[in-house]
N, C-alpha and C positions, 0 to 999 in steps of 0.2 A: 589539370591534375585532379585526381579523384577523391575524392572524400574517404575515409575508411569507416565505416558504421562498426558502432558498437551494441550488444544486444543486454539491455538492464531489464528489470523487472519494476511494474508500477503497479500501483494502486492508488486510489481516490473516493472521496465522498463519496461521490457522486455515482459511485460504482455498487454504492448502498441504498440511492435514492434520497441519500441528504443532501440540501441546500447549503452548501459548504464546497472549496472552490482547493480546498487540500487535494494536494497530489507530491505523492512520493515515488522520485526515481531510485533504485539501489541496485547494486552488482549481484545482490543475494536477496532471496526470500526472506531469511529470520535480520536482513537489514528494514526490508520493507516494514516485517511486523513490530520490530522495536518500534522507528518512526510511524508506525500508526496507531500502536499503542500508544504513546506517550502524546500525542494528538488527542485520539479519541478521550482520554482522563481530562488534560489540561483545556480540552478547549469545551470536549460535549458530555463531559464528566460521567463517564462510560469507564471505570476503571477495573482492571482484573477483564479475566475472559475465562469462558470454560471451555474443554476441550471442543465441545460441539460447537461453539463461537469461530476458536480459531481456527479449525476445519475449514468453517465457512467462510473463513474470512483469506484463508492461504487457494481457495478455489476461485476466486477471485482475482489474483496475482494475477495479471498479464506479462506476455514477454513483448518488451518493444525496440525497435531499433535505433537509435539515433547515430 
């Protein structure tokens, strides 16, 4: 029987070139940047973003399958 894949959106550290092992699967983009805002504050105390941040940061987003 087949598997059925589903298509989420991810992002990680590591997709910033930090040494940090955070990764976020979500159905949606503005899930991904809640969950990585609320990371980046509480763990690399990175809190607030500017427009030109989260630009760069929703360029980022990959789509994946699982």
């Amino acid at each position: 029987m087949a598997t059925q894949s589903r298509e989420y959106k991810q992002l990680g550290c590591r997709d910033f070139g930090a040494d940090c092992d955070f990764v976020v699967r979500a159905e949606t983009a503005d899930e991904v940047m809640k969950y990585c805002q609320e990371h980046a504050c509480s763990i690399h105390g990175k809190c607030g973003t500017s427009s030109e941040s989260t630009n760069k940061i929703k360029s980022r987003i990959k789509d994946v399958w699982l």
